[in-house]
Structure formats: C-alpha cells, structure tokens
C-alpha positions as CSV (number, residue, x, y, z in Angstrom):
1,X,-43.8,9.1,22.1
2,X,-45.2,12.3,20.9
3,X,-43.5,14.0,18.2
4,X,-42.9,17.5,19.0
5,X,-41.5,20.4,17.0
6,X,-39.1,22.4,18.5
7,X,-41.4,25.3,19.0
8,X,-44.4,22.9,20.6
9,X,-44.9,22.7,24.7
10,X,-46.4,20.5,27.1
11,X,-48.5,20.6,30.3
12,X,-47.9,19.3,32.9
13,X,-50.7,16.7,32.7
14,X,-49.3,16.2,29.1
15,X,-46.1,15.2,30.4
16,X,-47.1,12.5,32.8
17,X,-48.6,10.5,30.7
18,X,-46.3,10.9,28.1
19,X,-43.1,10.1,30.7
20,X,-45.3,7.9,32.8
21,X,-44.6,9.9,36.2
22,X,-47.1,11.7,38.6
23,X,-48.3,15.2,38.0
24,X,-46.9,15.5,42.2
25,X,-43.5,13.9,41.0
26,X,-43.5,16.8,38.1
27,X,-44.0,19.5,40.9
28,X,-41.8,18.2,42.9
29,X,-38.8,18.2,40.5
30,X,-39.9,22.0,39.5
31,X,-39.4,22.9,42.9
32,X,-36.2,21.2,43.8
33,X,-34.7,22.5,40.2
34,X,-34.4,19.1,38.9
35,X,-36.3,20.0,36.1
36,X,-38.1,22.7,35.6
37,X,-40.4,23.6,32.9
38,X,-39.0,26.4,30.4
39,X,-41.8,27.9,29.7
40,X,-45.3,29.4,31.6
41,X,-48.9,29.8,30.4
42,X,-50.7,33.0,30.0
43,X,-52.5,31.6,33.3
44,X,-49.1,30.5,34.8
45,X,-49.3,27.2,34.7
46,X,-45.8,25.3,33.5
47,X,-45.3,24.1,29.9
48,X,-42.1,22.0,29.1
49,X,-40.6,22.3,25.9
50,X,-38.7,19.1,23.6
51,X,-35.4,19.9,26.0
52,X,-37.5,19.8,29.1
53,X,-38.9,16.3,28.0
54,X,-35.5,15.2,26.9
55,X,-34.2,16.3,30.6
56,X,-36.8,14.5,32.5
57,X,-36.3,11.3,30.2
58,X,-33.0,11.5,31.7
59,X,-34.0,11.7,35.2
60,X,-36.3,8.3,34.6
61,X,-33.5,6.5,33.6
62,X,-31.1,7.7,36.6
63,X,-34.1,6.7,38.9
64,X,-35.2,3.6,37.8
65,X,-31.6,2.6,37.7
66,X,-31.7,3.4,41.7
67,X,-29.8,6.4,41.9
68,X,-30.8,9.4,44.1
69,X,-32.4,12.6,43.4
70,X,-28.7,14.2,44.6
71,X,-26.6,11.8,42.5
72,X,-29.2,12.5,39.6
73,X,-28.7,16.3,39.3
74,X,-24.4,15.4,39.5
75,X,-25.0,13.0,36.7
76,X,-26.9,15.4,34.7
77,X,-24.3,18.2,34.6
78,X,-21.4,15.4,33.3
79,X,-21.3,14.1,29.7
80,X,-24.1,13.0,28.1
81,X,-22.3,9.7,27.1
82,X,-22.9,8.7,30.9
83,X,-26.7,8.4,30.3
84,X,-26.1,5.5,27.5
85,X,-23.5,3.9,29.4
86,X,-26.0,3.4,32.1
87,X,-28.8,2.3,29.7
88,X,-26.9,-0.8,28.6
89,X,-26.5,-1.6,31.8
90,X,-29.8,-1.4,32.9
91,X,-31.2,-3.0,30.0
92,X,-28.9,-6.2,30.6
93,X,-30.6,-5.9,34.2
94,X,-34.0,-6.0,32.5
95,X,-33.2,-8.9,30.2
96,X,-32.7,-11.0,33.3
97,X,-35.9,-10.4,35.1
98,X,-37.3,-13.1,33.6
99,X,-34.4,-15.2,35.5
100,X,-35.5,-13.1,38.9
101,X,-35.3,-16.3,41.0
102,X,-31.5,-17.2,40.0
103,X,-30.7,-13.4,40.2
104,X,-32.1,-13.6,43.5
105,X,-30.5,-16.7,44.7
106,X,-26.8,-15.3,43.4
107,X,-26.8,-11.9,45.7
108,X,-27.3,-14.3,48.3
109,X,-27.5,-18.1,49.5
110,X,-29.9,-16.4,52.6
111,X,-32.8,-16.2,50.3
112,X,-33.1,-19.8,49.6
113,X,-33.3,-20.4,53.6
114,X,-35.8,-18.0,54.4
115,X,-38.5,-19.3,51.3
116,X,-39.9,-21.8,54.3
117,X,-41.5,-18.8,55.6
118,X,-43.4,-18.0,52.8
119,X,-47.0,-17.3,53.3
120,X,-48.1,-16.1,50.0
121,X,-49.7,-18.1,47.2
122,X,-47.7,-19.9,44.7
123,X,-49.2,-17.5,41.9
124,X,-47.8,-14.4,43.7
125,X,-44.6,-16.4,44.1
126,X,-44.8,-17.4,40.6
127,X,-45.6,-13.3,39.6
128,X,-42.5,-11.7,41.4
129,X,-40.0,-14.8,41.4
130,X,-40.6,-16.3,37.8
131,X,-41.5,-19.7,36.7
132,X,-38.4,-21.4,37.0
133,X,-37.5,-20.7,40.8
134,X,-41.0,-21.4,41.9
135,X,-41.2,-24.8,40.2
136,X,-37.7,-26.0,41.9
137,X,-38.7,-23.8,45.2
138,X,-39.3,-27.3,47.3
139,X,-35.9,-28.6,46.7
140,X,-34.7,-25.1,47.1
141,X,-36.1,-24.7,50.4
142,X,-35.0,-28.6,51.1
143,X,-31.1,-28.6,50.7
144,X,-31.2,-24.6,52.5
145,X,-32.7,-26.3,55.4
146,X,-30.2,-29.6,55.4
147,X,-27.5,-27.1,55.2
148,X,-28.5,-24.0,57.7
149,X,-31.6,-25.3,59.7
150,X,-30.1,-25.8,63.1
151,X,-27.9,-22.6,63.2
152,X,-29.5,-18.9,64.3
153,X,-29.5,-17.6,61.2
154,X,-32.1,-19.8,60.1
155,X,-34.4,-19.5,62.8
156,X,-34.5,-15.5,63.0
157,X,-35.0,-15.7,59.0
158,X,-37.6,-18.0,59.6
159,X,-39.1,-16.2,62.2
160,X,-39.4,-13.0,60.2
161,X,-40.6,-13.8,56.5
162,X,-43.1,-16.3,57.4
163,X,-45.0,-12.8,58.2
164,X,-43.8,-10.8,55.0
165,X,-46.4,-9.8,52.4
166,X,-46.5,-9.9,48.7
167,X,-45.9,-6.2,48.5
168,X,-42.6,-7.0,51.0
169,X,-41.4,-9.8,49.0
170,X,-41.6,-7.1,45.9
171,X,-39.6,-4.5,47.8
172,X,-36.8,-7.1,48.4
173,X,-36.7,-7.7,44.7
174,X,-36.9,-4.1,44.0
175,X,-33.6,-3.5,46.4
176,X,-31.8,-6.2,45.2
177,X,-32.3,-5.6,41.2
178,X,-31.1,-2.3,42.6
179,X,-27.5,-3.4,44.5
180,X,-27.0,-6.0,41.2
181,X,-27.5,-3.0,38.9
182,X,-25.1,-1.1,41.3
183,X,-22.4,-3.6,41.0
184,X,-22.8,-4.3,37.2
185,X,-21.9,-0.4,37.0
186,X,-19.1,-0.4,38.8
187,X,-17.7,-3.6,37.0
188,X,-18.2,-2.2,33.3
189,X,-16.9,1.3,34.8
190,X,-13.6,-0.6,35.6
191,X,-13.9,0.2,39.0
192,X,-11.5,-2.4,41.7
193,X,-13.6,-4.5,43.6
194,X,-11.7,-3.4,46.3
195,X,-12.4,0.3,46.0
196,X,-14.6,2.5,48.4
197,X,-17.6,2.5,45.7
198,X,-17.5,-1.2,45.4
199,X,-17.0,-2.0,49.4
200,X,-20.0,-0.1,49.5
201,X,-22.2,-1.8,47.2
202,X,-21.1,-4.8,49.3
203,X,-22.1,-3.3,52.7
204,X,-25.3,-2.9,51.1
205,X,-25.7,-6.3,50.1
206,X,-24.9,-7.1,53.5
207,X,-27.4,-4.7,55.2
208,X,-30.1,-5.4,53.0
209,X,-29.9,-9.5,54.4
210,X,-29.6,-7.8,57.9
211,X,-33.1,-5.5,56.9
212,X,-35.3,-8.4,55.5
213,X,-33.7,-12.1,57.0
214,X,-31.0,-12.3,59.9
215,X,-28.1,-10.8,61.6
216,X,-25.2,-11.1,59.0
217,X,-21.8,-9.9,60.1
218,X,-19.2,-9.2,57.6
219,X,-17.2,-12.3,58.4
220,X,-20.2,-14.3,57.3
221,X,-21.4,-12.1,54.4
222,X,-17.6,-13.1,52.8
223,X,-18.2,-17.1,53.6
224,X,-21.7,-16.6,51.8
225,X,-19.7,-14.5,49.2
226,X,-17.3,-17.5,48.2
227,X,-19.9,-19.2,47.1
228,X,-20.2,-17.3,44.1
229,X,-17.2,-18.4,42.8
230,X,-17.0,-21.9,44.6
231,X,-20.8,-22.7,43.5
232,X,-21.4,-23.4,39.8
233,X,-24.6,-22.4,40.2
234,X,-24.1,-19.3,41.9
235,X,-21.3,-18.6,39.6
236,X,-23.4,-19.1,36.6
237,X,-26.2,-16.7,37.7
238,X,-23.5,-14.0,38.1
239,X,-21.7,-14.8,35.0
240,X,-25.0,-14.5,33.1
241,X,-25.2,-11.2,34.1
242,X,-22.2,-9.9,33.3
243,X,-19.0,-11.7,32.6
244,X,-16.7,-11.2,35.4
245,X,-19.6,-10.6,38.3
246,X,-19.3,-13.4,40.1
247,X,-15.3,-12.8,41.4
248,X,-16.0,-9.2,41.2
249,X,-19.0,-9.2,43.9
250,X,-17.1,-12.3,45.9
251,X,-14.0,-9.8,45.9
252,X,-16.2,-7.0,47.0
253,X,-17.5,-8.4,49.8
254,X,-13.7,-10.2,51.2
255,X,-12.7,-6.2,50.8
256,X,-15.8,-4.8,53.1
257,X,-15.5,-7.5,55.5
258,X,-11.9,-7.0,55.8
259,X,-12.6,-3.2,56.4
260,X,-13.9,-3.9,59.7
C-alpha cells in the first residue's frame, strides 16, 4: 500500500492500481458522490487525498461483500465500527473458499442434481469448485440422481446447466458466496431468522435456484431447507461457517415459505 503523508495526493490512475478498481469505476463514483476526490489539479484533473483513499477502501469492502452502491453510501454515513464488523465476516467467508464445493452443496441440495449437466472440463471444475468436491463429484451426482432423477425438478435442471459455461458456473458461485455472506451478517448481527431482513436473504436463496436450476416454490425451498439441520453433512458445512448457520438459514427459509 503506498505510504502517504497527510499532505500527498493521488491521480486517478494512481488510485486504481493502488485500490485495484477501474479508472471508469473511479469516475463513476465521482459523479454519483460516492467518493469524490478532495482535491483538483492545476489542469483539473482529480487528486484524492489519504481520506479519499481511506473512503474508497471502504467502499471495496461494502462491494465485494455484495452490498449496493445505495446501501454503500447508508453504510458509510453510520459508525465506523460497522466497517470491521463486516470485515470479519467476510474474511470467515474467504477462509472457506477453499471448501467452495461443500459451501455450495449447504445453500442447497439442488446443486448436487444439476452437476450431470456439466459440460466443462474437470480442470475448470476443479478451478471454481475446489479439489475436494470435484474428486467426490461422481458419487455426488450418483446419490442426487437415485434420489431426484424421476421428478421435474431434475429434468428442467438438467435441461438447463448441461448448456452453462465456465463463466456461468462462476456467476452462481459469485451469487451464492454473496447470499452466505448475507446470512452470516445477519446471524452475528443478532438478527431473528424470522425477521424481514432474514426472510429475505431466504427468498433470495430461493430465486437464485429458480434463476440458474428449476422452478422451486417456497414449500419445497423449506423441505430442501430441513436438510441442513437433518443432514450431518449439510449441517456440518453450515456449522463450519459459522456456529449456529445451519438452524439459522433452515429457520429462515420455514419463515419465507410460510409468508406466502
């Protein structure tokens, strides 16, 4: 990280590779007052002081942790103690990309039943699911099919991901590191499983199977959902995470579906 004094500025240009965000995305934040550079060149061009940098740093975290450009600018005007409350949580969401297959697995039993459509290479596999799932992903894709192969479900989910791409497969990681992080927040935040924030997190779990596999009503998202807590596996993945997750995502989901 450069060292700066607390007289010292930055360009633009300076910035991005510093931060590791596009010159565009710097522009873009100026002009939506996000953050916007204190300072202006003798030619006019923007120079960010050490508070500028120490804003924006900010604003990566909130981002990378999913949130919104909206919910970012909210976050930024509460206490500051919010910023390192969320970057525990996401680094205990890092430490478990490693484990992306079981992580995977535990937001829902779906994903094990749509792997027989899997077109690309086991190396890709191997890249954005980890080493463990892709050894075991035969008998994965073995017992999903003696449980779920003759019912609809199976079939549409078939039916669609045989077709995905690498870069698709990544995107459905990407969303679901997303809802987990979303749900470890609200758990450490003390938030009831049954409140609007966590229902909500659950919807999205739900929508996000009904985006990339098969129809999923609510009914069936909370049958899936008890076996988090009824699975050791399932359980283990979400206890692994964060003690507690497992009931607290099961509960989430009973409390959307019974929302109607």
């Amino acid at each position: 990280m450069i060292e700066m004094t607390t007289t010292q500025t930055l360009t633009v240009g300076q910035v991005a590779e510093e931060v590791g965000v596009s010159v565009r995305t710097l522009h873009h934040y100026d002009e939506i007052g996000l953050v916007v550079p204190s300072e202006r060149s003798h030619a006019g061009y923007r120079l960010y002081t050490e508070a500028d940098l120490v804003r924006l740093q900010h604003v990566v975290v909130y981002r990378r942790l999913g949130f919104g450009l909206e919910e970012v600018a909210a976050l930024l005007e509460q206490d500051a103690d919010v910023l390192e409350h969320l970057r525990r949580q996401r680094s205990a969401i890092t430490d478990r990309i490693g484990e992306l297959t079981e992580l995977v697995r535990s937001i829902d039993t779906a994903m094990e039943r749509e792997m027989s459509g899997y077109q690309i290479t086991r190396e890709e596999q191997r890249e954005i699911f980890g080493d463990n799932f892709t050894d075991n992903f035969d008998d994965y894709q073995a017992e999903a099919e003696q449980r779920w192969g003759d019912t609809d479900a199976w079939k549409q989910s078939n039916q669609r991901t045989k077709s995905y791409t690498k870069e698709q497969w990544e995107q459905i990681k990407v969303e679901q590191d997303q809802v987990n992080a979303r749900f470890v927040e609200l758990l450490e935040g003390g938030e009831p499983a049954d409140s609007e924030a966590a229902m909500d997190a659950a919807e999205e779990a739900r929508q996000q199977i009904c985006r990339w596999f098969y129809d999923c009503p609510r009914g069936m998202h909370a049958s899936i959902a008890q076996m988090y807590v009824d699975d050791p596996r399932f359980t283990k993945t979400y206890e692994d995470i964060a003690k507690g997750l497992a009931q607290f995502v099961r509960d989430a989901v009973v409390a959307n579906a019974a929302r109607g």
